[in-house]
N, C-alpha and C positions, 0 to 999 in steps of 0.2 A: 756164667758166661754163655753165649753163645753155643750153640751144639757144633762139635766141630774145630772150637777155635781155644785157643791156648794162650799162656800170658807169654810163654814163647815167640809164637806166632805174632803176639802185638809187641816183643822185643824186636824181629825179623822186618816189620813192620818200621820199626821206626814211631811209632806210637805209644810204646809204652809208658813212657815219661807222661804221659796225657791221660792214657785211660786208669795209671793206678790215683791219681790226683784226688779224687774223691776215696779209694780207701784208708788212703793215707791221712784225709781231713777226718775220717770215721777212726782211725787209730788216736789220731791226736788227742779225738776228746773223751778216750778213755774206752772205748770198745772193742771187742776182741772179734776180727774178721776172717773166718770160714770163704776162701773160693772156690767155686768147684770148676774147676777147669776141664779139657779135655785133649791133655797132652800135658807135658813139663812145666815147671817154673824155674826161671833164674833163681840159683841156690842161692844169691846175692840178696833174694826177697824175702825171701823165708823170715820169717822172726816169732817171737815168742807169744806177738798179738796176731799176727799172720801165715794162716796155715794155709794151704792147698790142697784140694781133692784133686784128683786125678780121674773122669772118668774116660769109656772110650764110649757109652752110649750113655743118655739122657739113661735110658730104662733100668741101669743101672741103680739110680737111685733107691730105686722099688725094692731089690733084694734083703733080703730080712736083716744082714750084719747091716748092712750102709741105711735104711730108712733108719732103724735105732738109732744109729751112732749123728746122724743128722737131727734125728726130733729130738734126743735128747739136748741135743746143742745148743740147737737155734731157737731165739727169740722172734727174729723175725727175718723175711728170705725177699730179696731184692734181685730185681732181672739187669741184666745190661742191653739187652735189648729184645723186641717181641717176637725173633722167630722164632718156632717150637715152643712156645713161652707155653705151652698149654702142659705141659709135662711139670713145669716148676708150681704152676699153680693148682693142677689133682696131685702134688706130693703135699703142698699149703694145707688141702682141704683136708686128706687121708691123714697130717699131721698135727690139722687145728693150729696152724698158724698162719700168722697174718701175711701178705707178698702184696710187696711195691713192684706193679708189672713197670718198671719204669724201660723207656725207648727213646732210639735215638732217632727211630725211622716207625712205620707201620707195615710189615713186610705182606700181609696183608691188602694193602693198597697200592704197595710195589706193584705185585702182582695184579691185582685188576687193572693197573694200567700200563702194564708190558703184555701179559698174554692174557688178555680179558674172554670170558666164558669159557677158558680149557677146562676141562675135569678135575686136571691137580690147582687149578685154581681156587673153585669152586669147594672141592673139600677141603683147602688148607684155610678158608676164607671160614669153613663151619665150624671149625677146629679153633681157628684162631678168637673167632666169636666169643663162643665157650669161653674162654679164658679171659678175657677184657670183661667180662660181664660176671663172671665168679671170682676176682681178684681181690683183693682189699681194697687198694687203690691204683687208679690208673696215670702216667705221668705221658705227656705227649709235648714234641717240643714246639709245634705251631698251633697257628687258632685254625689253620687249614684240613690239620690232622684231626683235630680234638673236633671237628663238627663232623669230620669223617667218621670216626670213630661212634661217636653216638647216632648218627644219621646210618649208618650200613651195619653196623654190631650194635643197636640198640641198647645201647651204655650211656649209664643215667649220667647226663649232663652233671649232678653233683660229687658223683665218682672219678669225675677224670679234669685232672688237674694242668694245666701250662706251665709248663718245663722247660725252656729252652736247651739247646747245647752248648754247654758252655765254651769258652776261651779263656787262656792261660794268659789275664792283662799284665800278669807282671811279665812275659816276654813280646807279646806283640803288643806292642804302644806305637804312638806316634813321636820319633825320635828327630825333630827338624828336619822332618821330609824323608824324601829318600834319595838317594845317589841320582842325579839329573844327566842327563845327555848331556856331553860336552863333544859329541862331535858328528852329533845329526842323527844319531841313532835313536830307536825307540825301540825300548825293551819292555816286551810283552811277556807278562807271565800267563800263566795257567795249571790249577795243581787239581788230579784226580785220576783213578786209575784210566788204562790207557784201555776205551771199550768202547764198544759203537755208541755209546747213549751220549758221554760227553761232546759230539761230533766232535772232536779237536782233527776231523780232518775238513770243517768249516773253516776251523779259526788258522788252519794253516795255507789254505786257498785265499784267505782272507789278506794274511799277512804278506804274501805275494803281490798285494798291490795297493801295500805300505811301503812306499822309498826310504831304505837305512833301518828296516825292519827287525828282530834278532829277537825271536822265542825261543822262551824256555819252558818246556813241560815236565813237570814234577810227576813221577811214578812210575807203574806198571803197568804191561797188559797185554792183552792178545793184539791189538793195534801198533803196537812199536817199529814192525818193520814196515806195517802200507805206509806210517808216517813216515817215517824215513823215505822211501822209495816216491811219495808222495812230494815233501819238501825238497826232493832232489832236484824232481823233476820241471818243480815251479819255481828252482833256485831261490828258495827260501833258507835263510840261515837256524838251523834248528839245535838246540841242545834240549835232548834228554839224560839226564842224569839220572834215572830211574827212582829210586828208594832213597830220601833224606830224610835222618835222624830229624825230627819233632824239633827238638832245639834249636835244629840249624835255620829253621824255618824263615825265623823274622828277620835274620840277617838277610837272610836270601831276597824278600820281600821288598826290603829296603833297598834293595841294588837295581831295583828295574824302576820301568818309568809307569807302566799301568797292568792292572791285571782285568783278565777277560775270562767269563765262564760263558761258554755256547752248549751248555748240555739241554740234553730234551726234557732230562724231570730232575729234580732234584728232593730230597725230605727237607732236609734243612745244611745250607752251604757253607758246613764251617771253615772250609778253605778261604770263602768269599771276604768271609765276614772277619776272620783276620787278616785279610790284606786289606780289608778297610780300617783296621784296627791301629795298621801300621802307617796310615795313613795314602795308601795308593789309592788313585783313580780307577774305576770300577767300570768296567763294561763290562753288560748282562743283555744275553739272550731271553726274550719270554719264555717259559718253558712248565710245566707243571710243577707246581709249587714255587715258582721263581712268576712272580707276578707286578702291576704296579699297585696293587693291596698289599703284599709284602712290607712286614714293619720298615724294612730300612731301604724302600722303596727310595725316597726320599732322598738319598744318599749317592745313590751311583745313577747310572746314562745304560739306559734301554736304547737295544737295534734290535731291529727286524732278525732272523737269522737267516738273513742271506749277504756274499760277501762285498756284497757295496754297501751295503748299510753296515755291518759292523767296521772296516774300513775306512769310511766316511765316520763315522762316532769317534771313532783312534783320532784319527786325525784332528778333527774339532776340540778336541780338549788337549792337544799336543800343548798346547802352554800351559795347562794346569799341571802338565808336567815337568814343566822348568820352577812354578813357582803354584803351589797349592791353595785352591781357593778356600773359603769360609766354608765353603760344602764339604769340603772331604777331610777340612780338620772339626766340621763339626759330627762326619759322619765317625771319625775316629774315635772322639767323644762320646759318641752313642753306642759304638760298639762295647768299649770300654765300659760303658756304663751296665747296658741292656743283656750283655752275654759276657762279664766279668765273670769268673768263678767264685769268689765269695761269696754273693749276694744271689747266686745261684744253689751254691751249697747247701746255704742258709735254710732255703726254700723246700730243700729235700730233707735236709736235717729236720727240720720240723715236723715234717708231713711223718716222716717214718718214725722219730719219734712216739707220736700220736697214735702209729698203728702196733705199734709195739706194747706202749700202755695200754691202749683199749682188746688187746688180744687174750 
């Protein structure tokens, strides 16, 4: 896992239901899964195939009882995502086993484009290198990433594989729509923590000159009270509900009339991509990584981000809100199909596989 983060912390999260989904397809088909987390697990998880490390530092690993009791163990060591990844992969090397650096993001590329040429950029970027290019295999989940990735960390094009993030199809579908206005409102969602990168203090200036408007924003975060203080002020009608359970999600989804992300960069938007899933109309801000080369491009309505342009997009497909066109049940489709977990699993089950035997 993660340095720092705990299977706790993804119960607290309301995510856990989602990120154990793949070691639970890994238990299914007969393997015995080692976490090494970095804090507690629900005793409720614990099982005979699934144990838990506890550590409180990555460096930990290194100490002479815990490298043993791990090399002897593992066959082969899988990442959840690439930050600090450089620590799981000289434990790989020092242990002669094989590591799927697999990710959800490139924290790496985060970084050169939130605080480009700092120092802790610059060496987390040398660091990170190092590892993407000493790894077994590398998993990235865009074609945006993966050319990053070998264009700035000089990782051989044949090393690093398209992965997307997956989605949980058997609960976000498209269910005959979703819940329609019936009485002149438009309900706007939007789900991600609550931090300047999302602006959701655009889409809430925005929403101020939507007639019958009613956003909801799904999360957390250092921005919750300027929104609030914000939408007060612009008498916009605002629910925040902060942290939903994972499950609750599609229901939720289903209840509004369209969903909008106005963030400045995104890795890969799997909020987005399940309310396309579920069949919502889609309004997207251009933003890095949110592009109209983006696979599911094709699917939702680009605005400018600024708020007559996203306000005027609302408005313009307000009927595709009463009644859903051929686009957004075909974009539903795509979803379901293109970032299914199955056919996603499938994809890694192999790869790792492969790096297991040849280890």
């Amino acid at each position: 896992m993660t340095p720092g983060v705990s299977l706790c912390d993804w119960e607290r999260l309301g995510i856990l239901s989602r990120e154990i989904k793949p070691i639970r397809a890994y238990i299914e088909r007969g393997w015995n899964v080692k976490v090494i987390s970095y804090g507690p697990a629900p005793e409720w998880l614990v099982s005979d195939r699934l144990t838990v490390v506890s550590l409180r530092h990555p460096r930990e690993l290194f100490l002479p009882n815990r490298f043993k009791e791990l090399d002897i163990w593992a066959d082969v060591l899988r990442t959840n995502q690439s930050r600090k990844c450089y620590y799981f992969v000289a434990f790989a090397i020092l242990s002669h086993k094989p590591i799927l650096l697999r990710c959800g993001y490139v924290h790496g590329e985060y970084l050169e484009s939130t605080v480009p040429g700092s120092a802790h950029t610059k060496f987390y970027m040398r660091l990170e290198a190092w590892a993407f290019r000493r790894a077994t295999g590398v998993c990235v989940p865009t074609e945006q990433l993966k050319r990053w990735v070998e264009e700035r960390y000089k990782c051989s094009p044949n090393r690093v594989t398209l992965l997307p993030n997956y989605i949980d199809s058997d609960k976000f579908f498209f269910n005959n729509g979703c819940i329609k206005n019936t009485n002149d409102s438009v309900r706007i969602i939007s789900i991600g923590r609550l931090e300047s990168v999302k602006r959701f203090d655009l889409l809430v200036k925005s929403c101020a000159r939507i007639e019958g408007a009613e956003l909801t924003i799904v999360g957390e975060g250092r921005e919750r009270g300027n929104l609030e203080a914000l939408a007060s002020s612009f008498g916009v009608k605002l629910n925040m509900p902060g942290i939903i359970p994972h499950d609750q999600l599609p229901g939720l989804l289903r209840s509004q009339s369209v969903y909008v992300m106005t963030s400045l960069r995104e890795g890969h938007p799997k909020a987005l991509i399940e309310a396309m899933a579920c069949g919502l109309p889609c309004v997207v801000t251009k933003g890095i990584g949110i592009d109209d080369n983006s696979d599911f491009a094709s699917y939702v309505n680009f605005a400018e981000p600024e708020e007559d342009s996203i306000a005027n997009t609302i408005c313009s497909i307000k009927d595709l809100m009463l009644n859903p066109s051929e686009i957004h049940l075909r974009g539903a489709e795509f979803a379901a199909n293109r970032y299914g977990f199955t056919a996603l699993f499938e994809k890694e089950y192999r790869f790792i596989c492969k790096l297991s035997k040849g280890k």
